[in-house]
C-alpha positions as CSV (number, residue, x, y, z in Angstrom):
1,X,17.0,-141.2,0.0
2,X,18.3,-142.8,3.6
3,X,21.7,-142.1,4.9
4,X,22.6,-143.9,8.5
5,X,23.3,-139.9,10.2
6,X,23.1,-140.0,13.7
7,X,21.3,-143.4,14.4
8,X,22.7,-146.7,14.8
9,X,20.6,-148.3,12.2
10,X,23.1,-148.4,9.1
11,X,22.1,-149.4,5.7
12,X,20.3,-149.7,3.7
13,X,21.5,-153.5,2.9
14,X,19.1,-154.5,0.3
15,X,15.6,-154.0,-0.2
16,X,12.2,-152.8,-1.6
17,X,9.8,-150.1,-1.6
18,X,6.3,-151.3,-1.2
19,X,2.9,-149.8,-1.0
20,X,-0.3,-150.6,0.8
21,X,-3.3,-151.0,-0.1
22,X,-4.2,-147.8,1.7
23,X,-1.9,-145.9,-0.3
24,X,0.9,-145.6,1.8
25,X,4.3,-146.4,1.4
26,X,7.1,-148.3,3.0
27,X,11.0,-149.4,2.7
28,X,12.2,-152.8,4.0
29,X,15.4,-153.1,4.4
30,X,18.4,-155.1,5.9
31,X,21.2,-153.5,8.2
32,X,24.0,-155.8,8.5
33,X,24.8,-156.7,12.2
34,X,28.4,-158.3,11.6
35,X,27.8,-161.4,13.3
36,X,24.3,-161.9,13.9
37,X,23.2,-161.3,10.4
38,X,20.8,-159.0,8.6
39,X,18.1,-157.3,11.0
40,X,14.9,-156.4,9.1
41,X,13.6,-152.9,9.4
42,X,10.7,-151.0,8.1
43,X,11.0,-147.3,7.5
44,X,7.6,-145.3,5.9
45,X,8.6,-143.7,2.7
46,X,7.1,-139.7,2.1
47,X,7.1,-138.8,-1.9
48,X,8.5,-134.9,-2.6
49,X,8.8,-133.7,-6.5
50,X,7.8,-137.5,-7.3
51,X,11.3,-138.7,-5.3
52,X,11.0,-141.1,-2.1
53,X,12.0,-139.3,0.8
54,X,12.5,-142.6,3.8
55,X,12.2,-142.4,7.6
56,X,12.8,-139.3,9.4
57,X,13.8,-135.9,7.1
58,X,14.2,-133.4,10.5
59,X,16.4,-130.9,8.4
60,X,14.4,-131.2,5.5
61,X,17.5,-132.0,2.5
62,X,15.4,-134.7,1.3
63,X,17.9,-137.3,3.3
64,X,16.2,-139.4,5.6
65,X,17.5,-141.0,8.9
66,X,16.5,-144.4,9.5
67,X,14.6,-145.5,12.9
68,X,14.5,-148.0,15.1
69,X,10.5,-147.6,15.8
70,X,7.4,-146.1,13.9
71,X,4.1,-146.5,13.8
72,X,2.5,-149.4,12.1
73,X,1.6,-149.4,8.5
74,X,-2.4,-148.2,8.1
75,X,-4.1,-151.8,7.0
76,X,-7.4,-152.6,5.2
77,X,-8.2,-155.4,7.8
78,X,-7.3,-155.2,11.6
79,X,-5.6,-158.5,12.4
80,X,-3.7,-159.4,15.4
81,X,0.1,-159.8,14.5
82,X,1.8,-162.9,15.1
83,X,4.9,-164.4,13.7
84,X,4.2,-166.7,11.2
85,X,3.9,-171.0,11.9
86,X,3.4,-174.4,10.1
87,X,0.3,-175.4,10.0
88,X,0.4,-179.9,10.0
């Protein structure tokens, strides 16, 4: 489904396929930064012959490429994004 190939994202490390309410679907997914952790990524999942295809497919072997930018998932409700905080 997602081999590292050519980028430096490697992985996955753990993780989850979920679906939006507008139908689409996603991975998240850790890749292991030695050091400073797990970085959290986001790749948009494609479905061929009812198999998850993930990320970028360019030569088409149903292998995708993970990247390090993509468009935002399509959302019911347009809400500015902020990082979440305690609310005292």
């Amino acid at each position: 489904m997602l081999a590292q190939g050519s980028s430096d994202v490697n992985g996955p490390h753990q993780g989850a396929l979920v679906d939006t309410p507008n139908g689409e679907w996603w991975l998240v997914h850790f890749q292991d930064a030695d050091a400073y952790g797990r970085v959290v990524h986001l790749q948009p999942v494609a479905w061929r012959d009812d198999w998850p295809v993930i990320a970028a497919d360019a030569d088409g072997d149903g292998t995708g490429e993970p990247r390090r930018t993509w468009k935002k998932p399509s959302l019911p409700h347009s809400r500015p994004s902020a990082p979440a905080r305690r609310l005292d």
